[in-house]
C-alpha positions in Angstrom: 119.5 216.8 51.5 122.9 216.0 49.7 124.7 215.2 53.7 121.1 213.4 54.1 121.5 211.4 51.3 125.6 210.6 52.0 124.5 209.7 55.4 122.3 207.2 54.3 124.2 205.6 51.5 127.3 205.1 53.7 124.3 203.2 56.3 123.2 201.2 53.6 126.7 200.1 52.4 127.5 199.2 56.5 124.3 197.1 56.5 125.2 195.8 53.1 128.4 194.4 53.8 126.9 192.7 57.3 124.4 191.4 55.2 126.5 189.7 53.3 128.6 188.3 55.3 125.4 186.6 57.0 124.5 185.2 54.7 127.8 183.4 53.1 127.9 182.2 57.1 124.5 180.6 57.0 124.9 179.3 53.2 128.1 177.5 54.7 125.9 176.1 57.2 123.1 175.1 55.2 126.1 173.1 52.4 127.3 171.7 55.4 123.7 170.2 56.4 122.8 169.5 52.7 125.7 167.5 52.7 125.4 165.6 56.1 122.0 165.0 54.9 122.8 163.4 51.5 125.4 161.3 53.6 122.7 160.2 55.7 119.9 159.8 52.5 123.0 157.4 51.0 123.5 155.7 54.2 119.7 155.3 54.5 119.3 154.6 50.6 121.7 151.3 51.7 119.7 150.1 54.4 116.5 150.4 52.0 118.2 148.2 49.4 119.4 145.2 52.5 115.7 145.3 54.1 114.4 145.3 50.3 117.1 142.1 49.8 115.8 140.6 53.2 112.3 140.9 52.6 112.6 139.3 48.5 114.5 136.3 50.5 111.8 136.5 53.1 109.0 136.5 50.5 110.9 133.2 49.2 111.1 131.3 52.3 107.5 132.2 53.1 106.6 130.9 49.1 108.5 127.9 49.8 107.1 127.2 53.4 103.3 127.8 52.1 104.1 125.3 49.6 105.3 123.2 51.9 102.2 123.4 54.2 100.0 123.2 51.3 101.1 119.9 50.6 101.2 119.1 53.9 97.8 120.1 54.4 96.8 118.1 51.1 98.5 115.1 52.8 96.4 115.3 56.4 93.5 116.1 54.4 94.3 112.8 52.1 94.6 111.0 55.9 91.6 112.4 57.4 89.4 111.4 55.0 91.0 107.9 55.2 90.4 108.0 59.3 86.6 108.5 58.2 86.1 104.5 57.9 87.7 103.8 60.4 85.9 106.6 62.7 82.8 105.1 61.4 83.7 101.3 62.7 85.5 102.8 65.5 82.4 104.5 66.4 80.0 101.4 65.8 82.5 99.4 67.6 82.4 101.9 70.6 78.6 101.8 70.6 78.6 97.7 70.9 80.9 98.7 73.9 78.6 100.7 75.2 75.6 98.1 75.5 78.1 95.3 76.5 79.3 98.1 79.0 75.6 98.3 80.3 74.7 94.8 80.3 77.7 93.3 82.3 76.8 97.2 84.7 73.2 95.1 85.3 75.3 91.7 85.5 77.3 93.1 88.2 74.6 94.2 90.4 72.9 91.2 90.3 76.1 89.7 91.5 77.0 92.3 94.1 73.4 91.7 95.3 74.4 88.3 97.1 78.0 89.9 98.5 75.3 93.2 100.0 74.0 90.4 102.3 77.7 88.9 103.3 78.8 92.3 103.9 75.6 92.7 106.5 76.2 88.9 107.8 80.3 89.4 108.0 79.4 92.5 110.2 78.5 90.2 113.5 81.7 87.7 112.6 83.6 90.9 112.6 82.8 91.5 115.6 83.4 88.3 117.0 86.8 88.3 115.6 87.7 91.3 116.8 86.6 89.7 120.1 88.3 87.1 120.1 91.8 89.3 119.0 91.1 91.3 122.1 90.7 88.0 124.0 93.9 86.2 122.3 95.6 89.1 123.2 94.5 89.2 126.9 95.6 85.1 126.7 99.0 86.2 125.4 99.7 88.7 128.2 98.5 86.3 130.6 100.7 84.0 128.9 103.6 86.5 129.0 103.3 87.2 132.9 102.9 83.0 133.8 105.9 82.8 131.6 107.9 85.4 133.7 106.6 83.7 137.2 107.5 80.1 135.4 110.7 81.4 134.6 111.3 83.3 138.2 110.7 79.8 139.5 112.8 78.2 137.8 115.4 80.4 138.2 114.4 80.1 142.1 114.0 76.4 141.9 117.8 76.2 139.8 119.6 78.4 142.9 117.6 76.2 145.5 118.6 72.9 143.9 122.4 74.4 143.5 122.2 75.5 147.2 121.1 72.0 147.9 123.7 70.3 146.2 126.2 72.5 147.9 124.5 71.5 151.2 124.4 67.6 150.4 128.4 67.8 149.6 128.9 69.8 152.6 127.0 67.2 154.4 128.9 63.9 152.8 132.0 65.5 153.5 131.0 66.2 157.2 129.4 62.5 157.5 132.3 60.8 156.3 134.7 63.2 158.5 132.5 62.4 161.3 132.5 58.8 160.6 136.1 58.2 160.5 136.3 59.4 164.0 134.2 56.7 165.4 134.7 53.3 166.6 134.1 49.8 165.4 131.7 47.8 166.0 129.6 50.7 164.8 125.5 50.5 164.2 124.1 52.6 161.3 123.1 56.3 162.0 119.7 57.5 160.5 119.9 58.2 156.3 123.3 56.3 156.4 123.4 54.1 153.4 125.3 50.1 152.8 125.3 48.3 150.0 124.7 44.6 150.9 124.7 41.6 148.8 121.3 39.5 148.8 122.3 35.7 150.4 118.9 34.1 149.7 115.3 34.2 150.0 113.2 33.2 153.2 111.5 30.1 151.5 108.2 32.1 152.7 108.9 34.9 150.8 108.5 37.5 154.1 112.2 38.5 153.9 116.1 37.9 152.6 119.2 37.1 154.2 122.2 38.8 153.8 125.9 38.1 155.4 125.9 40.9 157.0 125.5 41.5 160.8 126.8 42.9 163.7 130.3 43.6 163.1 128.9 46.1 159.7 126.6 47.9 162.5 123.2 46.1 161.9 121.4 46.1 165.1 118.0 44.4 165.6 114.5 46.5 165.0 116.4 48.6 162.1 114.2 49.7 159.6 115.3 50.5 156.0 114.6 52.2 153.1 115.8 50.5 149.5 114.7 49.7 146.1 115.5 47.8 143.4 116.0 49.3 139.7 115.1 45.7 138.3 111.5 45.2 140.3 108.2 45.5 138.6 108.0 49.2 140.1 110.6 51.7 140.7 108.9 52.7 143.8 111.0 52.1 147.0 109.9 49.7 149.8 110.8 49.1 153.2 112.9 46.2 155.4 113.5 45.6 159.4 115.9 43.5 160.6 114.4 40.9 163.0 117.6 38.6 163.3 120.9 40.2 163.9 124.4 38.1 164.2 127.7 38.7 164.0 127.9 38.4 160.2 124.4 37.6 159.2 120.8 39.2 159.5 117.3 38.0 158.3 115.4 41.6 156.8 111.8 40.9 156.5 109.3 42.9 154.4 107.1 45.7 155.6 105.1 45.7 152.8 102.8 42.1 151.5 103.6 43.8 147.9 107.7 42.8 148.1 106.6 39.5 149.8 104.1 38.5 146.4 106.2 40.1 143.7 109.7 38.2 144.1 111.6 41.0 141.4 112.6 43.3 144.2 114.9 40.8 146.0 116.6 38.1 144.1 119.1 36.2 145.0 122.6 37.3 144.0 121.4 40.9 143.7 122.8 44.2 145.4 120.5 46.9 147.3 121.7 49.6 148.8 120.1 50.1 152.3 119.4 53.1 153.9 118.9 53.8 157.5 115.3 55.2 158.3 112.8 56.1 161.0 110.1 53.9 161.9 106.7 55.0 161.0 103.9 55.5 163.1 100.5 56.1 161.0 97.5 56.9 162.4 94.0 55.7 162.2 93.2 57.7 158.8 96.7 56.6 157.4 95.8 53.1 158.0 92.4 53.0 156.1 94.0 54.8 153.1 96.9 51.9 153.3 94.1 49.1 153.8 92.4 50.7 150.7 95.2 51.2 148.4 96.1 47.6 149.1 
């Protein structure tokens, strides 16, 4: 019992001491915790007394700003109820509005009961007018395309009359090289043109006499073509020579028109005679002469 007994004292003392030294380890701990956590309970106590701070300055602000909208609220309120009047005759005016609105509403369709039947009458002139664009625009093509053919003419007729012109130089210019070539006493060649001086006047009005003859080719039977820018008409008229001499000639008039009207020969005046063909008319010809005269 006594070895027993030692056995389990020296246990007890073993446990003892490991028991001990347990716990001073874990009371460490635990100071070290209390500690950190009365750090943390100051650190927290801190932010307590700012959010307390920041919420009385908050509290303020909001006590100042309801004030604020209080009196701003007395002020609208003050301002509504002195928009009431002035609702009330905005609202009477509005309802006078309102029953002009409707009268001049039964105004206007008794006025836009007149432009109903325009409308249905304008409907046929519509038409017509749209007719008539279709048909002033067919008229404008038309035009277009005469215009182009008036214009192609002309540009045809303008290369024709300089082709002509070319050909009538070409023509002097081989006349007069052709009539240097031939021999005095010469007679007049068909479409060869003199200009003569007018002597006199038969006494019997058929005919003139001019000083030239023979000798400036006149040959008897000649017929001429002339006229005279001074007569009563521009038109030209014709002369044959019935007496030819060396340096005189007697024309007489083909025509009883020059032998009436004494302005297309005059004594003292110039013509400028032109050669031409005699003409032979037939029976037709000579009742349209006999009627024109």
């Amino acid at each position: 019992m006594a070895l027993i007994c030692l056995i389990c004292l020296i246990v007890f003392l073993t446990i003892g001491k490991l028991d001990v030294t347990s716990i001073k380890s874990e009371l460490k701990l635990e100071e070290s915790n209390f500690n950190k956590l009365v750090s943390q309970m100051e650190l927290d106590k801190n932010d307590s007394e700012r959010a307390i701070s920041s919420l009385f300055r908050s509290r303020g602000d909001f006590r100042d700003k309801e004030q604020e909208f209080v009196a701003e609220t007395k002020n609208l309120k003050a301002e509504i109820d002195g928009f009431t009047p002035k609702r009330l005759e905005i609202e009477k005016e509005k309802h006078a509005k309102s029953e002009e609105l409707k009268r001049l509403e039964i105004k206007l369709v008794t006025t836009l009961a007149p432009l109903d039947e325009i409308s249905i009458q304008k409907i046929p002139l519509q038409k017509s007018k749209i007719n008539k664009e279709e048909e002033k625009l067919k008229h404008t093509q038309v035009l277009i395309t005469e215009k182009n053919d008036a214009d192609l003419k002309a540009s045809n007729f303008q290369n024709l009359e300089t082709k002509r012109t070319i050909a009538t130089e070409s023509f002097n210019e081989e006349f007069v090289r052709l009539m240097e070539g031939i021999k005095k006493p010469f007679h007049f060649y068909y479409s060869e043109s003199n200009e003569v001086l007018i002597a006199s006047r038969a006494p019997s009005g058929k005919g003139i006499f001019i000083n030239f003859g023979y000798e400036d080719g006149f040959r008897e039977n000649m017929e001429f073509l002339t006229k005279n820018e001074n007569a009563s008409s521009p038109l030209s008229f014709r002369l044959k020579a019935r007496l030819v001499q060396k340096n005189f000639s007697y024309l007489e008039f083909l025509d009883e028109t020059q032998v009436i009207d004494s302005s297309f020969a005059t004594e003292g005046q110039s013509l400028i005679l032109t050669r031409s063909g005699e003409i032979i008319l037939n029976e037709s010809e000579d009742e349209s002469k006999s009627f024109l005269e």
